[in-house]
PQR file of N, CA, C, O and H, with PARSE charges and radii, in Angstrom:
ATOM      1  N   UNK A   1      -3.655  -2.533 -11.201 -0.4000 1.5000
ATOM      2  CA  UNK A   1      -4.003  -1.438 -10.309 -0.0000 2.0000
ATOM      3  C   UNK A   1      -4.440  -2.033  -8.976  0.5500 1.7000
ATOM      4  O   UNK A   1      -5.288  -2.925  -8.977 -0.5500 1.4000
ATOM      5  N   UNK A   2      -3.831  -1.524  -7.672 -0.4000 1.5000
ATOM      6  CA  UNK A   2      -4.233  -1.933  -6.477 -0.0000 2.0000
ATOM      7  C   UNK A   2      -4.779  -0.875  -5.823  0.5500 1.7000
ATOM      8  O   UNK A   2      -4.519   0.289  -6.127 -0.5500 1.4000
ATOM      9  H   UNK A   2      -3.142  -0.800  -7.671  0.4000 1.0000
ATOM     10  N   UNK A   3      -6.030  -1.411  -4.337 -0.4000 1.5000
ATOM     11  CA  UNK A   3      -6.244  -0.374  -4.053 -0.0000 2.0000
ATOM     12  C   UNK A   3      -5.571  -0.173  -2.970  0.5500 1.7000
ATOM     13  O   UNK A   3      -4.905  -1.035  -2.397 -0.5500 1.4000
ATOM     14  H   UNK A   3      -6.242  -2.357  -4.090  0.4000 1.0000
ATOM     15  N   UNK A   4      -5.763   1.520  -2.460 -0.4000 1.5000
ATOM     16  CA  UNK A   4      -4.486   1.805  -1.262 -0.0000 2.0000
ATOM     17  C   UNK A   4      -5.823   2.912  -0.406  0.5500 1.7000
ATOM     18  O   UNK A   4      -6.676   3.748  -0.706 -0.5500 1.4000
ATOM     19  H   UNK A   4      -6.304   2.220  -2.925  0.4000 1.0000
ATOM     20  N   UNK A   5      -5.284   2.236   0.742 -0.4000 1.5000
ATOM     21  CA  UNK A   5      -5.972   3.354   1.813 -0.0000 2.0000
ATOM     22  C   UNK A   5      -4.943   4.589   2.359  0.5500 1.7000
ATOM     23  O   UNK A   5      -4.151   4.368   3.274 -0.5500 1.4000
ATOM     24  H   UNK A   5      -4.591   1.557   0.986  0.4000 1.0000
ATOM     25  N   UNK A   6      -5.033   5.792   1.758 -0.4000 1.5000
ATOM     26  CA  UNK A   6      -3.972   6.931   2.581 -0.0000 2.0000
ATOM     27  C   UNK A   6      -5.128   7.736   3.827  0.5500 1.7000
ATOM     28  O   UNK A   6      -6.339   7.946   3.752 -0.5500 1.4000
ATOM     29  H   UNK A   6      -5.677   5.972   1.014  0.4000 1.0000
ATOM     30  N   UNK A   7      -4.294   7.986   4.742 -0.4000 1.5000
ATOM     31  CA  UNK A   7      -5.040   9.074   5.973 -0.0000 2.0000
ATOM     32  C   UNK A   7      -4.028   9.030   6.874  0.5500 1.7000
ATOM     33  O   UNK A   7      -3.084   8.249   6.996 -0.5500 1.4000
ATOM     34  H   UNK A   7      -3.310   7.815   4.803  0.4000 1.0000
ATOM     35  N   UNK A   8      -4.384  10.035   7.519 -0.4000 1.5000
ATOM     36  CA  UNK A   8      -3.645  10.874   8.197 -0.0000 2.0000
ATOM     37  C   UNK A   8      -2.955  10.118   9.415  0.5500 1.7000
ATOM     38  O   UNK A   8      -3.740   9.600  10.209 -0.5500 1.4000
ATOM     39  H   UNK A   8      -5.151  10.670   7.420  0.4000 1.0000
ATOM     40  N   UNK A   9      -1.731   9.996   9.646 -0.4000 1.5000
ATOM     41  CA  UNK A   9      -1.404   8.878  10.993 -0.0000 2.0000
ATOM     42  C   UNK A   9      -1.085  10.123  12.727  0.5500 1.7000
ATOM     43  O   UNK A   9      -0.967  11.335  12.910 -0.5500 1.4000
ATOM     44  H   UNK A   9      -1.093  10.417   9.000  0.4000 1.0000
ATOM     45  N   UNK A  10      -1.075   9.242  13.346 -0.4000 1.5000
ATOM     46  CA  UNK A  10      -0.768   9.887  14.789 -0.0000 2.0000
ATOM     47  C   UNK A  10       0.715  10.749  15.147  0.5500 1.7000
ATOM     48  O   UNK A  10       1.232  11.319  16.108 -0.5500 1.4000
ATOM     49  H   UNK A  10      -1.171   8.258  13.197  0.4000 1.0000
ATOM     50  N   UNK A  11       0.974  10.485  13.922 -0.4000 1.5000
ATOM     51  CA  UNK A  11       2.692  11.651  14.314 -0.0000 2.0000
ATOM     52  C   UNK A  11       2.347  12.923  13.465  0.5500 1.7000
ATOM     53  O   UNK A  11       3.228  13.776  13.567 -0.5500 1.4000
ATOM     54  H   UNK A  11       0.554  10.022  13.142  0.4000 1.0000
ATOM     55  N   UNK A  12       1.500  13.212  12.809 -0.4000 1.5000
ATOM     56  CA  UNK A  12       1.708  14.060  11.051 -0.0000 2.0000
ATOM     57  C   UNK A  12       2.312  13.361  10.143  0.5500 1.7000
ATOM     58  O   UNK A  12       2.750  14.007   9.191 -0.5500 1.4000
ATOM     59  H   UNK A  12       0.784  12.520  12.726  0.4000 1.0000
ATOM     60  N   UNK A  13       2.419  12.598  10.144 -0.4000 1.5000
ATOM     61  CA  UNK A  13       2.520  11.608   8.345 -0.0000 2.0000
ATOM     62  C   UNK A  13       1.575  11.127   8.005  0.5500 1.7000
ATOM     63  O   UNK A  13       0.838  10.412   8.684 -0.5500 1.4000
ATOM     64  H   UNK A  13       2.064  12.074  10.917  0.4000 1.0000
ATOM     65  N   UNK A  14       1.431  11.471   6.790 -0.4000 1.5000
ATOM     66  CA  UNK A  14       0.243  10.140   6.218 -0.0000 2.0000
ATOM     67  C   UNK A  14       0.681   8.460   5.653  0.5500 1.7000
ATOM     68  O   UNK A  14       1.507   7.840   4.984 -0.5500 1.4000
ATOM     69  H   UNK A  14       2.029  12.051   6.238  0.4000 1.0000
ATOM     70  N   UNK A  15      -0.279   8.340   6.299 -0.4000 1.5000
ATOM     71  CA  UNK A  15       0.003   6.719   6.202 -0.0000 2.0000
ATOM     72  C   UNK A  15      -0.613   6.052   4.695  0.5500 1.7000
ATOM     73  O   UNK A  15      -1.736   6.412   4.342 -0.5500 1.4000
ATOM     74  H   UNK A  15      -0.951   8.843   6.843  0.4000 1.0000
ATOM     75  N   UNK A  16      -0.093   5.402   4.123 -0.4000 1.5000
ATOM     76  CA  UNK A  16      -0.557   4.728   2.970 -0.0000 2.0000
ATOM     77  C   UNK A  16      -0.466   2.941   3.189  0.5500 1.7000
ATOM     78  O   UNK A  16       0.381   2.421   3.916 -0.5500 1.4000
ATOM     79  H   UNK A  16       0.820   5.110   4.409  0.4000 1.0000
ATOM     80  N   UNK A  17      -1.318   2.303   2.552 -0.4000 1.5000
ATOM     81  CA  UNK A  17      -0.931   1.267   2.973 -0.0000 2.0000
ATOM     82  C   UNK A  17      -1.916  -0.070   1.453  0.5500 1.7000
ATOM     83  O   UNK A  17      -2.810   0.367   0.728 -0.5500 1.4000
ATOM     84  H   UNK A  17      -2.006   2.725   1.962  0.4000 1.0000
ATOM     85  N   UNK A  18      -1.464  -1.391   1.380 -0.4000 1.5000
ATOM     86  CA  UNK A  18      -2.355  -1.711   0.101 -0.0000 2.0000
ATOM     87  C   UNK A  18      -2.918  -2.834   1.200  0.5500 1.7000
ATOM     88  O   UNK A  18      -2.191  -3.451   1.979 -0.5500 1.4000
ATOM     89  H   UNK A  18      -0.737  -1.746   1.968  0.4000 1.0000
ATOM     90  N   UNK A  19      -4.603  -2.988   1.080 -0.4000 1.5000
ATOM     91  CA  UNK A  19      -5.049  -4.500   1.704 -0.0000 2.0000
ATOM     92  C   UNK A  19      -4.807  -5.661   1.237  0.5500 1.7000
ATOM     93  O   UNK A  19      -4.655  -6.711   1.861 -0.5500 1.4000
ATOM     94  H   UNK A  19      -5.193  -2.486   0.448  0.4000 1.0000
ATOM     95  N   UNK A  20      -4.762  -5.420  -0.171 -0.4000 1.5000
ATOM     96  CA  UNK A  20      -4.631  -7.258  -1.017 -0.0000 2.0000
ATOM     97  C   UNK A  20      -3.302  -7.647  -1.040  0.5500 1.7000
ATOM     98  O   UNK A  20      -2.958  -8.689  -1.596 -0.5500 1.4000
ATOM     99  H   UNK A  20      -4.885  -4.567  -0.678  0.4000 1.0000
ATOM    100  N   UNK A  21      -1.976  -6.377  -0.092 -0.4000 1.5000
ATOM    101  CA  UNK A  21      -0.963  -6.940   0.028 -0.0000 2.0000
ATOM    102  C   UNK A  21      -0.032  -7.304   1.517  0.5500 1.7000
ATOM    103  O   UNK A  21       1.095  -6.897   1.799 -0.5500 1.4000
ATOM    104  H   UNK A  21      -2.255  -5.530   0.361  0.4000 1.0000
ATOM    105  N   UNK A  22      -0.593  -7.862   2.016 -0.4000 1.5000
ATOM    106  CA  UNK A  22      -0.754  -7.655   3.786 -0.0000 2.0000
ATOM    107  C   UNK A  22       1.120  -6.694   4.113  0.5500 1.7000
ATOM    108  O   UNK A  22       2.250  -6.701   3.626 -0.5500 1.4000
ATOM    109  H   UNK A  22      -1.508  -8.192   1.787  0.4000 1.0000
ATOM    110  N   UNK A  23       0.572  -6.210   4.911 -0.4000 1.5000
ATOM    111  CA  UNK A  23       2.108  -5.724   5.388 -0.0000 2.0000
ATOM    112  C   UNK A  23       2.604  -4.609   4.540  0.5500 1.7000
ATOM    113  O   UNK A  23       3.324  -3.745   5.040 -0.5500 1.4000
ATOM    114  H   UNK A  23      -0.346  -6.204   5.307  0.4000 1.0000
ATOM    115  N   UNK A  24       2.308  -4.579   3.452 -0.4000 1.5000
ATOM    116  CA  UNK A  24       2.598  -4.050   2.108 -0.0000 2.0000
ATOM    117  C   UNK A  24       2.166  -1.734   2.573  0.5500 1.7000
ATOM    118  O   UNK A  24       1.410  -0.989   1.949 -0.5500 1.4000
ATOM    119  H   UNK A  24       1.723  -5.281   3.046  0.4000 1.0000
ATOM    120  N   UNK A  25       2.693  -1.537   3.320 -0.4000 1.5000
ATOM    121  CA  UNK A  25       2.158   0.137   4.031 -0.0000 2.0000
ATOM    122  C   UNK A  25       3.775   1.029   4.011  0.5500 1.7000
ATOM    123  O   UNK A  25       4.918   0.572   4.023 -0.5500 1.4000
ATOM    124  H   UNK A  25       3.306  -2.142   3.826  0.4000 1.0000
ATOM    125  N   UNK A  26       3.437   1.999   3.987 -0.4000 1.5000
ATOM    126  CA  UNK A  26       4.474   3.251   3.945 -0.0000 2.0000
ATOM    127  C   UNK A  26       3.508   4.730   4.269  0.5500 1.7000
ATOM    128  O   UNK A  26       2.289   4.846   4.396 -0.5500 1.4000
ATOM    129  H   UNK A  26       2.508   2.371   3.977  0.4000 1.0000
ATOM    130  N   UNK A  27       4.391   5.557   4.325 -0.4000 1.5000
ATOM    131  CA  UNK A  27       4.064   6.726   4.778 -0.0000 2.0000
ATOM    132  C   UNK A  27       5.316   8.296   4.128  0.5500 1.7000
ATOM    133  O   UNK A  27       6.470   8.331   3.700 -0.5500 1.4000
ATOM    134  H   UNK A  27       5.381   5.462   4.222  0.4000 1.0000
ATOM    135  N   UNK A  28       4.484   9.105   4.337 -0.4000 1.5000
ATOM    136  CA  UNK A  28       5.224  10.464   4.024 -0.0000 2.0000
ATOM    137  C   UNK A  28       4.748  11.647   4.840  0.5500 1.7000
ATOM    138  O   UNK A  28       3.787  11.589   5.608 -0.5500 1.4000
ATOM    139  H   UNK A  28       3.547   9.076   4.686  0.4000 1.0000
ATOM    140  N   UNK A  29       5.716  13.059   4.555 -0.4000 1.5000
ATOM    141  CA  UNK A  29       5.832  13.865   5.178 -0.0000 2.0000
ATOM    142  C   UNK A  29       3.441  14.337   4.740  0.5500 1.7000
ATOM    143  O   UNK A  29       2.425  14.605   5.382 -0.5500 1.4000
ATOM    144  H   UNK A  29       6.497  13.106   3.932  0.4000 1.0000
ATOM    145  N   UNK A  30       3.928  14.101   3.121 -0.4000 1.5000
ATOM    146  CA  UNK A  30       2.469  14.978   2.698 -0.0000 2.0000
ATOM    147  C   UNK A  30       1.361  13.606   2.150  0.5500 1.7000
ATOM    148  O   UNK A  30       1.609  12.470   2.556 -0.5500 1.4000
ATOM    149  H   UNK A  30       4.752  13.884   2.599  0.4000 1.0000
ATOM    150  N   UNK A  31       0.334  13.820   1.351 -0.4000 1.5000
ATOM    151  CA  UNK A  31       0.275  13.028   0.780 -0.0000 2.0000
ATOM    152  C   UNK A  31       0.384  12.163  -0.035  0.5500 1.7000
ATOM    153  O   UNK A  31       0.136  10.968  -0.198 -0.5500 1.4000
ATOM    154  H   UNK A  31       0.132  14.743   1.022  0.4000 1.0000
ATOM    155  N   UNK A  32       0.976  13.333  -0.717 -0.4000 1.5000
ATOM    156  CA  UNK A  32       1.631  13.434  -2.086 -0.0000 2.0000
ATOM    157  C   UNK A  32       2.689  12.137  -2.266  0.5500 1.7000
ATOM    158  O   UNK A  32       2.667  11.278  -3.147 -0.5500 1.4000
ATOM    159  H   UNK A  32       1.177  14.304  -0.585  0.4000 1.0000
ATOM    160  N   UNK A  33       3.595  12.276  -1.171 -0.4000 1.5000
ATOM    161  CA  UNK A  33       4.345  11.833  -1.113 -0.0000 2.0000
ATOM    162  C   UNK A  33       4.689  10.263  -0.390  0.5500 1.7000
ATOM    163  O   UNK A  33       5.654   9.501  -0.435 -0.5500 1.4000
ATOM    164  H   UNK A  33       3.613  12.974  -0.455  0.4000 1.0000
ATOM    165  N   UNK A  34       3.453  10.245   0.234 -0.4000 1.5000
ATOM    166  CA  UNK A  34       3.072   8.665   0.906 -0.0000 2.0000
ATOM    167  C   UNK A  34       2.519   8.363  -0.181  0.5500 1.7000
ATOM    168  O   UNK A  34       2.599   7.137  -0.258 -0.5500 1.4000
ATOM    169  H   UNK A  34       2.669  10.865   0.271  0.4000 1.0000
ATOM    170  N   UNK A  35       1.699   8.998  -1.596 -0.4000 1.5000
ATOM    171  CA  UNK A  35       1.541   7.830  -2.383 -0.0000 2.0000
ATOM    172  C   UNK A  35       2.397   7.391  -3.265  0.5500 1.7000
ATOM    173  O   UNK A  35       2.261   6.444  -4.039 -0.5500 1.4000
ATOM    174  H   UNK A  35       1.635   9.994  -1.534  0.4000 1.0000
ATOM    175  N   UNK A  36       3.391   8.188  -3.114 -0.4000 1.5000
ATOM    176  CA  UNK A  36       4.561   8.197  -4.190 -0.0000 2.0000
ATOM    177  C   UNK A  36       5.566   6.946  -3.720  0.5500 1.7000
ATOM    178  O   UNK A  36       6.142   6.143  -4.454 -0.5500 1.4000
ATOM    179  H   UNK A  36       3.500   8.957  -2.484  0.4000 1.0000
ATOM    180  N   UNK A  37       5.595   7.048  -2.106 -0.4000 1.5000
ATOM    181  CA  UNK A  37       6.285   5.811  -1.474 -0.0000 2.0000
ATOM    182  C   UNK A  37       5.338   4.357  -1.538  0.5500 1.7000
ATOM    183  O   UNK A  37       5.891   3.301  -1.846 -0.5500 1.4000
ATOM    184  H   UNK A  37       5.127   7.701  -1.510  0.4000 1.0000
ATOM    185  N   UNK A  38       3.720   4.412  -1.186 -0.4000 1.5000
ATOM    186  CA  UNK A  38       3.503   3.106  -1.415 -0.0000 2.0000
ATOM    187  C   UNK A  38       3.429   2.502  -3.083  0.5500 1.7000
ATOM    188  O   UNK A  38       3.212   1.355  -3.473 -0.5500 1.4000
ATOM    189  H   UNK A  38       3.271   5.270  -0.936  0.4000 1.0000
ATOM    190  N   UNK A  39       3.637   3.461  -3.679 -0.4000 1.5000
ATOM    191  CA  UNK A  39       3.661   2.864  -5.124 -0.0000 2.0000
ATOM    192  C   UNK A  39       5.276   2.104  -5.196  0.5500 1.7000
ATOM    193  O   UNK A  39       5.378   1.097  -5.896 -0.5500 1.4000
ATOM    194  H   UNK A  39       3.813   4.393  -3.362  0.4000 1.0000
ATOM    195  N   UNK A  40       6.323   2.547  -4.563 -0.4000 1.5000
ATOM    196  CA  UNK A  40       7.586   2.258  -4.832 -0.0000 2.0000
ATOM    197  C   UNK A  40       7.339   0.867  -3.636  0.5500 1.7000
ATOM    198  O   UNK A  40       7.859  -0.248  -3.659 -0.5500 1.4000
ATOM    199  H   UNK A  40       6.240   3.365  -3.995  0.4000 1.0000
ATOM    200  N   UNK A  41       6.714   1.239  -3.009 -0.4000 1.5000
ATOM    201  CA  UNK A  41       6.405  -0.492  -1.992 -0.0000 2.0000
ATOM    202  C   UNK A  41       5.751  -1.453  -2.692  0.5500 1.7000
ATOM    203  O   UNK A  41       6.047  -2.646  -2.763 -0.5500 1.4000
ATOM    204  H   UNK A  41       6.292   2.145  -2.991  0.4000 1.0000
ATOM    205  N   UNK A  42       4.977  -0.962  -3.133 -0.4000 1.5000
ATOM    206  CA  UNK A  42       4.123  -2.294  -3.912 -0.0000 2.0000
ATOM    207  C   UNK A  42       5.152  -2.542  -5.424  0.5500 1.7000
ATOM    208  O   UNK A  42       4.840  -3.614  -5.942 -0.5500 1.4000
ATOM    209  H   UNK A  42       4.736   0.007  -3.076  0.4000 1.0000
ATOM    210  N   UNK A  43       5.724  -2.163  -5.825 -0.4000 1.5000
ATOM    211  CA  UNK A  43       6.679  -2.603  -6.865 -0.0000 2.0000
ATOM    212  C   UNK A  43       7.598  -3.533  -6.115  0.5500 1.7000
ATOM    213  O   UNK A  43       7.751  -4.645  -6.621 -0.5500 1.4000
ATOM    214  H   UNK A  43       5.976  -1.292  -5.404  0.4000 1.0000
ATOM    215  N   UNK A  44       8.280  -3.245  -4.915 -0.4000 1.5000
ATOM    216  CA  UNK A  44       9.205  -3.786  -3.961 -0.0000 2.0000
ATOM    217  C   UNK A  44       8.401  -5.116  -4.032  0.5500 1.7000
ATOM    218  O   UNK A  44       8.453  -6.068  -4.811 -0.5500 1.4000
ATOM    219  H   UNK A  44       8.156  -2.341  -4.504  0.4000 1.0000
ATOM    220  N   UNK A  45       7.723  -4.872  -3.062 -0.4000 1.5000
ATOM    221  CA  UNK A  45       6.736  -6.097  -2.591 -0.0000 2.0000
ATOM    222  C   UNK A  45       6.358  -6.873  -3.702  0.5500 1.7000
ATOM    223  O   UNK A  45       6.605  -7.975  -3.212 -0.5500 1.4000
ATOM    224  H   UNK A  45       7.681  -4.099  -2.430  0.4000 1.0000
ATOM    225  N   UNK A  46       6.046  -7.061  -4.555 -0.4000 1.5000
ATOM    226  CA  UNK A  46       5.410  -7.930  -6.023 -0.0000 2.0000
ATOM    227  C   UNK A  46       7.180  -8.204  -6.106  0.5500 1.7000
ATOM    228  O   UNK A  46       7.512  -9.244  -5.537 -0.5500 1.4000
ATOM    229  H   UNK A  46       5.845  -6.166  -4.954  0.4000 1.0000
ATOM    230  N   UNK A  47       8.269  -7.447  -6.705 -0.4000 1.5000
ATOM    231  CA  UNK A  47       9.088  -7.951  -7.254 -0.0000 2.0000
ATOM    232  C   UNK A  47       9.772  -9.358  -6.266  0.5500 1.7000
ATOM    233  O   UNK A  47      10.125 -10.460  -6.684 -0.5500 1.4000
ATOM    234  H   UNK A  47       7.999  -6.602  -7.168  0.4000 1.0000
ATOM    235  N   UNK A  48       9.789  -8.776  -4.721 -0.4000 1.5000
ATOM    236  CA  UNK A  48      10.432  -9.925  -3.651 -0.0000 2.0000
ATOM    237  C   UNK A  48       9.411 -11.423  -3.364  0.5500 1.7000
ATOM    238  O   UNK A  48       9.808 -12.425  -2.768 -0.5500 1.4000
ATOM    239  H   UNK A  48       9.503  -7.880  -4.381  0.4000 1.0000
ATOM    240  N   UNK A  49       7.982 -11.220  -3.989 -0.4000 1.5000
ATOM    241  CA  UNK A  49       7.051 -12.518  -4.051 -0.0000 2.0000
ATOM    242  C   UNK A  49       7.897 -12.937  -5.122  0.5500 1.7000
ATOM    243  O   UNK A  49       8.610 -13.927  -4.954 -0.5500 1.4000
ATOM    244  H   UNK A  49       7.660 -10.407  -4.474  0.4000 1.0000
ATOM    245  N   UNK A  50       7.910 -12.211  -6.376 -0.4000 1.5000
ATOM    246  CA  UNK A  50       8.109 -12.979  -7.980 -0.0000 2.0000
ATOM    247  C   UNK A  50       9.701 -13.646  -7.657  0.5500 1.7000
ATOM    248  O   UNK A  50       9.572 -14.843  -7.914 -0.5500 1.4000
ATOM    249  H   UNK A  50       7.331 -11.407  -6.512  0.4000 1.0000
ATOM    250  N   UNK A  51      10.609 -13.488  -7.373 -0.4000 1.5000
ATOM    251  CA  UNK A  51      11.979 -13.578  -6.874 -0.0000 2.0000
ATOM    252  C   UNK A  51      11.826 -14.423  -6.042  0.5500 1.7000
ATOM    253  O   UNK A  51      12.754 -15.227  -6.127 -0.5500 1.4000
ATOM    254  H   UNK A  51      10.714 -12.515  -7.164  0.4000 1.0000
ATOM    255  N   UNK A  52      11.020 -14.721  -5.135 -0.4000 1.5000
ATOM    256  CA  UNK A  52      10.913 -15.823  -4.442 -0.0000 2.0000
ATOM    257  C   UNK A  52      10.363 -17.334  -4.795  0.5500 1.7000
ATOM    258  O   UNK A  52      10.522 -18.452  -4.305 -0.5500 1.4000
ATOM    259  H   UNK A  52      10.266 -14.068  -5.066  0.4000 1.0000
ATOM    260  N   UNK A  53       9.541 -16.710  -6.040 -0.4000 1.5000
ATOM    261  CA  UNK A  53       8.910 -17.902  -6.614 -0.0000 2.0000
ATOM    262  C   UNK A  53       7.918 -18.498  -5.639  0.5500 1.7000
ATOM    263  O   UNK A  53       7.803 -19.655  -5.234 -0.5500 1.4000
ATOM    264  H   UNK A  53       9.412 -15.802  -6.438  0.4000 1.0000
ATOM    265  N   UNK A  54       7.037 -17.086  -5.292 -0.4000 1.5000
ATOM    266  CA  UNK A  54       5.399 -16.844  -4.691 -0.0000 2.0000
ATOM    267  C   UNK A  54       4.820 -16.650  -5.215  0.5500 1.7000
ATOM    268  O   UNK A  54       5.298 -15.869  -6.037 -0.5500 1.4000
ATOM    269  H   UNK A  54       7.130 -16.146  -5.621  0.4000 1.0000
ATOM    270  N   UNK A  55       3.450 -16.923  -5.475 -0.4000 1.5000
ATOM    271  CA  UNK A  55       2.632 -16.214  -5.803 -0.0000 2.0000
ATOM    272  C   UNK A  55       2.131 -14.447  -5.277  0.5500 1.7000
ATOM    273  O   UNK A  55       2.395 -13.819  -4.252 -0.5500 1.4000
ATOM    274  H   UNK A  55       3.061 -17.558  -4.807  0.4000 1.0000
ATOM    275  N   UNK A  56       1.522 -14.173  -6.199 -0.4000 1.5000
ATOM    276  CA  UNK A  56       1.192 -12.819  -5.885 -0.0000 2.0000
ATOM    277  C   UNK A  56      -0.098 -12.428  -5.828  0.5500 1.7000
ATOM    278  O   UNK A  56      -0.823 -12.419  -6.823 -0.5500 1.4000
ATOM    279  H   UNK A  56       1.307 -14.683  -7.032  0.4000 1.0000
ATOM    280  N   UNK A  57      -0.585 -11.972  -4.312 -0.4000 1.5000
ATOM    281  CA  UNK A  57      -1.828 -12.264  -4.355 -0.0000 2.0000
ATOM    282  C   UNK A  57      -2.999 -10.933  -5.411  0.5500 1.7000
ATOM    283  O   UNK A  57      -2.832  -9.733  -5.625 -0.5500 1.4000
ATOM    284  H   UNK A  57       0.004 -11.979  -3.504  0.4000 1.0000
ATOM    285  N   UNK A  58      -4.057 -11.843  -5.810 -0.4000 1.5000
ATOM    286  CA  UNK A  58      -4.587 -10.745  -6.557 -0.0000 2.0000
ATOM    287  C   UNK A  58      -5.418  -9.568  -6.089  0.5500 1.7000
ATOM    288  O   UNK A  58      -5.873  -9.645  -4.948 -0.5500 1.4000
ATOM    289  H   UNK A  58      -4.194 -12.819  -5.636  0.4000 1.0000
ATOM    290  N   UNK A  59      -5.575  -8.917  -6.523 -0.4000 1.5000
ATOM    291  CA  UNK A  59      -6.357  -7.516  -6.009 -0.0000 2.0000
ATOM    292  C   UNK A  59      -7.791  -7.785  -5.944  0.5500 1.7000
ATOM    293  O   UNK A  59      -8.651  -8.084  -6.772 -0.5500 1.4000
ATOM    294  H   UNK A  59      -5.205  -8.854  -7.450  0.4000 1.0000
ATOM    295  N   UNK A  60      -7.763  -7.581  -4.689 -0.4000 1.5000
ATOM    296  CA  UNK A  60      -9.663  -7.788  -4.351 -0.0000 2.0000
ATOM    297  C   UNK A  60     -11.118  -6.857  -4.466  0.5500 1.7000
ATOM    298  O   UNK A  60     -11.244  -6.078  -3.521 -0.5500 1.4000
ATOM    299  H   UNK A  60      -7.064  -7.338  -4.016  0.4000 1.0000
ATOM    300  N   UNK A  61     -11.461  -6.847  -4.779 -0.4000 1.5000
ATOM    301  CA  UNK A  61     -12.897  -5.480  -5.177 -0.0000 2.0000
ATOM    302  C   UNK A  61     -13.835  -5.438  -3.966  0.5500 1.7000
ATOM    303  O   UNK A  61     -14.744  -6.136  -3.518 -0.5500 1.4000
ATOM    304  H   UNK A  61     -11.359  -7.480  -5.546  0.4000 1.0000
ATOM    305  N   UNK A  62     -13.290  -4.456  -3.682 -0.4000 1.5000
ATOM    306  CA  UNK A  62     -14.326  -4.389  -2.271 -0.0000 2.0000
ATOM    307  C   UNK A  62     -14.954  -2.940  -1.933  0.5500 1.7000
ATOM    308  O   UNK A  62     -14.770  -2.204  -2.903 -0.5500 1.4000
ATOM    309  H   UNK A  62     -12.552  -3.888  -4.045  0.4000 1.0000
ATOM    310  N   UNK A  63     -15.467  -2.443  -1.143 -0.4000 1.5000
ATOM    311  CA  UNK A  63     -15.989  -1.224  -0.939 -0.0000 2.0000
ATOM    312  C   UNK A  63     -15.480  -0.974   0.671  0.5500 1.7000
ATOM    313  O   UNK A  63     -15.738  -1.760   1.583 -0.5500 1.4000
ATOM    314  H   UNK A  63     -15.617  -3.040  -0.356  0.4000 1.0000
ATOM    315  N   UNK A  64     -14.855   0.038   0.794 -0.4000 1.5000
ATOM    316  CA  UNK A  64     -14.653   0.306   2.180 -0.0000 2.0000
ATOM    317  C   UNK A  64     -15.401   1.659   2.298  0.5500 1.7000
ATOM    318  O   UNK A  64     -15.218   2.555   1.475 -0.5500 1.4000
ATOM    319  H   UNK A  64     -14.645   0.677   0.054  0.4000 1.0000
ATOM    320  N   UNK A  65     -16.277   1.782   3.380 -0.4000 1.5000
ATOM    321  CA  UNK A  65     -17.023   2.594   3.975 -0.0000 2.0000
ATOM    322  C   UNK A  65     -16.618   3.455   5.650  0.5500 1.7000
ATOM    323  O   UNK A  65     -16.866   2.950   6.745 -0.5500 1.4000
ATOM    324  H   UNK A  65     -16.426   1.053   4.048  0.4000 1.0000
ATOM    325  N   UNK A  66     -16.127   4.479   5.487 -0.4000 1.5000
ATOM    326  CA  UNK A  66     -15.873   5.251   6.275 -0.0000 2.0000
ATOM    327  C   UNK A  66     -16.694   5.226   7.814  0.5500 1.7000
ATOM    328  O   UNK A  66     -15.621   5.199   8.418 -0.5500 1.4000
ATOM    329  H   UNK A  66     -15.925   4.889   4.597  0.4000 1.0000
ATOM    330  N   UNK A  67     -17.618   5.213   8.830 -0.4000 1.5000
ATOM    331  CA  UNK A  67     -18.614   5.171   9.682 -0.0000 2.0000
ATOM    332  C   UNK A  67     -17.908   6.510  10.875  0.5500 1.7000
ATOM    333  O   UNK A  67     -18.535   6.829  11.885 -0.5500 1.4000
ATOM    334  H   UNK A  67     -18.489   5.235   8.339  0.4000 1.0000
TER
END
């Protein structure tokens, strides 16, 4: 399980995106549907490290706080 930050981006899409996988972000019309795409990214992303014969970095525990 990774964690993913979704919110709202500057066009009307929501943006989704994972931290412990740099670069690793997508987006959709709803929300629904940006999490439905970064889940199909982070499968992408892990399978093109493993295929490369990278490591894959692990998921970090952190607390992100809104201000």
């Amino acid at each position: 399980m990774r964690q993913v930050l979704v919110y709202p981006g500057e066009d009307g899409y929501w943006v989704a995106e994972c931290p412990s996988l740099p670069g690793c972000i997508s987006q959709g019309q709803t929300r629904q549907e940006a999490i439905i795409n970064i889940r199909e990214a982070i499968e992408g992303y892990i399978a093109a490290l493993e295929e490369d014969g990278l490591p894959v970095p692990e998921e970090r525990e952190s607390l992100l706080v809104a201000v």
